[in-house]
N, C-alpha and C positions, 0 to 999 in steps of 0.2 A: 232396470238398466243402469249400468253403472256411470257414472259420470266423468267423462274426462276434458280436460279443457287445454291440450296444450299438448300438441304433436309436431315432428320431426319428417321431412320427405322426400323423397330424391325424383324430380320429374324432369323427363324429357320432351324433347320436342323429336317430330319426327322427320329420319331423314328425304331429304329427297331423290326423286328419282332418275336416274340414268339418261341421257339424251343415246338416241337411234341410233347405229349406221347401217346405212339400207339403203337399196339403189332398184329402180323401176328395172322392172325382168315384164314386160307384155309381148305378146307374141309380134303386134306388128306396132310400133312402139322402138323401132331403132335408138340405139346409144341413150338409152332412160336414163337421167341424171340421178342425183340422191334424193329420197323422201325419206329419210329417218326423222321420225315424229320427236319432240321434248319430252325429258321426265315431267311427272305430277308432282306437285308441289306436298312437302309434310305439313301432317297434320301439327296443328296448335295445340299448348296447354293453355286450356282455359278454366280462372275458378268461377262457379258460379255459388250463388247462395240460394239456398233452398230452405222456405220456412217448415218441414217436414222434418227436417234434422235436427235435433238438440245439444248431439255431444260429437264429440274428437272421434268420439271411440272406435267406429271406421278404420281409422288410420293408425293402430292397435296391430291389426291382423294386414294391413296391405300398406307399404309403407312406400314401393317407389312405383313409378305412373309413366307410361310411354306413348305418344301418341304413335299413329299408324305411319308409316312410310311410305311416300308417294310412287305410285308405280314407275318401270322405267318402259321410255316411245317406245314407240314400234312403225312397222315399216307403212308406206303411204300415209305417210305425214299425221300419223295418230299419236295425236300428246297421251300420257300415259296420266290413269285419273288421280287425282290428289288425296292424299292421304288420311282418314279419319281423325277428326280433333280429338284431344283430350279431356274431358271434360270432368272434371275435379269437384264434385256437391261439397259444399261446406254451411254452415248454421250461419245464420244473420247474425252478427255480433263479432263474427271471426276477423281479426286479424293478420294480415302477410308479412313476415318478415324476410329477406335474404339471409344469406351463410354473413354479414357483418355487422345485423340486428338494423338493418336499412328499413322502415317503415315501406312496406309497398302498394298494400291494399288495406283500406278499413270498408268493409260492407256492415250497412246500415241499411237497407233494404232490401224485400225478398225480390228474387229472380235477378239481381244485379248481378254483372258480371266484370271481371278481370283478363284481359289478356297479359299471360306472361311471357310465355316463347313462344316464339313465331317457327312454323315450320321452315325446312330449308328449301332454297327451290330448287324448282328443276332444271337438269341441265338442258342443252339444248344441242338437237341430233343433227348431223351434219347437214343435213338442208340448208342450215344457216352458214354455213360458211362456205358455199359455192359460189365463184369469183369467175370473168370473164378467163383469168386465166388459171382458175384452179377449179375446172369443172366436176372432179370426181376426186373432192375431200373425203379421206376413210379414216376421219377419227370423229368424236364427239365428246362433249362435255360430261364428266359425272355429275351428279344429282350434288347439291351441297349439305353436309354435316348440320342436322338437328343440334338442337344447344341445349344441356344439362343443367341440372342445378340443386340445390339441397335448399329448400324453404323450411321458415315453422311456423306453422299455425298458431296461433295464439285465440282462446275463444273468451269474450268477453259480454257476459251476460245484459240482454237489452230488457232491462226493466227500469219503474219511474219512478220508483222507493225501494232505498237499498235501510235493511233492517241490521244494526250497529248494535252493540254493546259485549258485556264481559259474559262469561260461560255461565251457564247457568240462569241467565236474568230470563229467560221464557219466551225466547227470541220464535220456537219453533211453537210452542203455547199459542204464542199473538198470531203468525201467520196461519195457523190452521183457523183462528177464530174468522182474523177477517176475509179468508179466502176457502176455497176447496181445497187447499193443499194439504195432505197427509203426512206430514214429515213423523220422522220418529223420534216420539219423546220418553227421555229419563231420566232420572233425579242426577245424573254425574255429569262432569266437563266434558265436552267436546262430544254431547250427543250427536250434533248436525255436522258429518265430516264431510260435505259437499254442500253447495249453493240448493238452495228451492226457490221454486220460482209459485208463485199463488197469484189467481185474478182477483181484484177486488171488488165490488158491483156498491158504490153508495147512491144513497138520492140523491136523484136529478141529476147527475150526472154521469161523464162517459165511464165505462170499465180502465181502470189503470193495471199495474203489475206490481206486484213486491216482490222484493228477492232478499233471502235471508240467508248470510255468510256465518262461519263460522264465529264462535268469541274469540274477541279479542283480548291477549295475555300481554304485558309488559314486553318490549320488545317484540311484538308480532311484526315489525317491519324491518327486522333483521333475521325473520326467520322460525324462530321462537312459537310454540305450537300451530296453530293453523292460518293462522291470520296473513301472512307476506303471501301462501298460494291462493289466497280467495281474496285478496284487497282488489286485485284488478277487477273486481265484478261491480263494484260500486263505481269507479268513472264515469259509466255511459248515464247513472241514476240522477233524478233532475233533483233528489229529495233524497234527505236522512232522517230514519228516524231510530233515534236514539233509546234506547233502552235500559233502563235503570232499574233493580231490583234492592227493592227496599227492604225487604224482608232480610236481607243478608246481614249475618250476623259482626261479619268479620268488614263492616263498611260504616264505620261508628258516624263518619263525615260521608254521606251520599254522595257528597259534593268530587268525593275522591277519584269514585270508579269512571265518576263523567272525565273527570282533568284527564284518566290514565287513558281511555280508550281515545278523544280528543288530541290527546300528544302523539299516538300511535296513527292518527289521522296524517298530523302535521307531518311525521317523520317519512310517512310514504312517498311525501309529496305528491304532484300530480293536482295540486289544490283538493285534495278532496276534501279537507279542511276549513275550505271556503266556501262548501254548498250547503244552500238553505236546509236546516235540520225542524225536527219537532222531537223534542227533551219528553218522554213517557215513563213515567213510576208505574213501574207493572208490580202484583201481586198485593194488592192493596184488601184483598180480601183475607189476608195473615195479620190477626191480631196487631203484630208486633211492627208490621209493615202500616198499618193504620194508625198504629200510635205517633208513627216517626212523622208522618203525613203532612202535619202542619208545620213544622221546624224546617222539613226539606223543603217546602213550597216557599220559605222565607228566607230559606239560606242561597236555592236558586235564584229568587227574584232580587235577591241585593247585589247578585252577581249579572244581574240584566236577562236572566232566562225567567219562561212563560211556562213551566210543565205543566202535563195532564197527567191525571191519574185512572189507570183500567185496573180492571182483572183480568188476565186472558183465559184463566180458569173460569170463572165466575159467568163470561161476559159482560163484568159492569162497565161503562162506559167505553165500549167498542166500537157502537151505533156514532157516538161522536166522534172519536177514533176515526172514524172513514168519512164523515162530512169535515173534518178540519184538514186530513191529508189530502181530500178532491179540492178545496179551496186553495189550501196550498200549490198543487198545481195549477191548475189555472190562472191562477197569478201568476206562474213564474210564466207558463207556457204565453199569458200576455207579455 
């Protein structure tokens, strides 16, 4: 299933229904005044979120949404029935914006819902305006005009560890290790061109989520390979975790890849810069990555960082990997 996180959509609201004009015809029932019933009121667009759904991609193939139109009265004073809602499934994580980029709905939980347009109402049938001296009104109200609108989705991945680093460092490596997730992996840039989402399960503790973005390149937050379309998926994550690949030949100072992906943090804004991380040298099972090992762990810790070192190949210290990133949460979530 292909993944999309970020659609465009034209919904309406429905209009309403007509008011009656109708007047009592019974056989013995002399000079019957007016019963024309009220139009039914339109239906609503309603979003709701639904934890069944993952992606955008829906709204791909059906792009604009109407709700029903409320019937119009009829005679002996029968309101005509209201119009069916609109109801719009979207992912937990999704975002509302208006046609001015106006923030309108953030869903954060499933089955939560959103009213956006109210249907119009009904008119009302001349019954209502019979007057001692205006006993046989022949007009009535039309229904009023449903309200339009062009929103966009925006979907924002809700997991508790978002996984960071430059291309190539074994980002999709690590999460298949610590979760089920099968991403696909291959020795060139920009294997992972969409978000994964993986469960984590450590001891004694509850299951978390990681979600693995693409690498970040120099300027990814102006655009600059994949990074500025997958940076929003890290906001909602309580936790970073950072990714270094030591094995790289072309990173003589380790210390470098951290500052570039770091500054790429900063420049997104959005503080994501300012959420609690954990610093991982992956690939330590590479000769050459093993040699670097202790100079990086001193050249980190003079700069005030704690790294750890794994294999995601290997699985060497994974098992800690996931009781440091469950303690880590828990403390924040304290």
């Amino acid at each position: 299933m292909k993944f999309v996180d970020e659609a465009s959509i034209r919904v309406k609201s429905g209009d309403g229904g007509s008011g009656c004009v109708s007047f009592r015809r019974e056989k013995y029932v002399p000079k019957g005044g007016p019963d024309g019933g009220d139009g039914g009121k339109g239906g609503d667009v309603v979003f709701v979120a639904d934890p069944s759904i993952q992606t955008l991609l829906d709204f791909r193939y059906q792009r604009h949404f109407k709700a029903h139109r409320g019937e119009h009265g009829r005679g002996k004073d029968q309101t005509g029935r209201s119009g069916e809602d609109c109801l719009i499934l979207v992912p937990v994580g999704s975002v509302i914006y208006d046609e001015s980029e106006n923030l309108l709905h953030d869903f954060k939980k499933p089955g939560e819902r959103f009213l956006f347009l109210t249907g119009g109402r009904g008119g009302k049938g001349n019954a209502h305006f019979a007057t001692a001296v205006h006993r046989t009104p022949r007009f009535s109200q039309p229904g009023e005009a449903g309200s339009e609108a062009w929103v966009r989705i925006e979907l924002k991945l809700m997991a508790d560890v978002g996984i960071v680093g430059k291309p190539n460092a074994g980002k999709s490596t690590l999460i298949s290790r610590l979760s089920a997730a099968k991403p696909k992996i291959a020795d060139y840039p920009f294997t992972t061109l969409e978000p994964k989402l993986g469960v984590v399960t450590a001891q004694d503790s509850d299951p978390f989520v990681v979600a693995e973005v693409p690498g970040l390149i120099e300027d990814a937050h102006l655009g600059v390979g994949l990074g500025l379309k997958f940076l929003r998926h890290l906001e909602r994550t309580s936790l970073l975790l950072h990714l270094i690949d030591l094995s790289d030949p072309e990173a003589e100072d380790p210390w470098v890849p951290y500052q570039s992906v770091r500054n790429e943090l900063r420049e997104y804004g959005r503080s994501l810069n300012l959420k609690p991380e954990i610093v991982v040298f992956n690939k330590i099972d590479v000769p050459e990555a093993r040699n670097r090992l202790p100079e990086a762990q001193k050249r980190y810790n003079r700069e005030g960082v704690s790294p750890v070192a794994v294999s995601a190949s290997t699985g060497e210290g994974i098992d800690d990997l996931k009781i440091l990133l469950a303690r880590k949460l828990n403390k924040h979530e304290d």
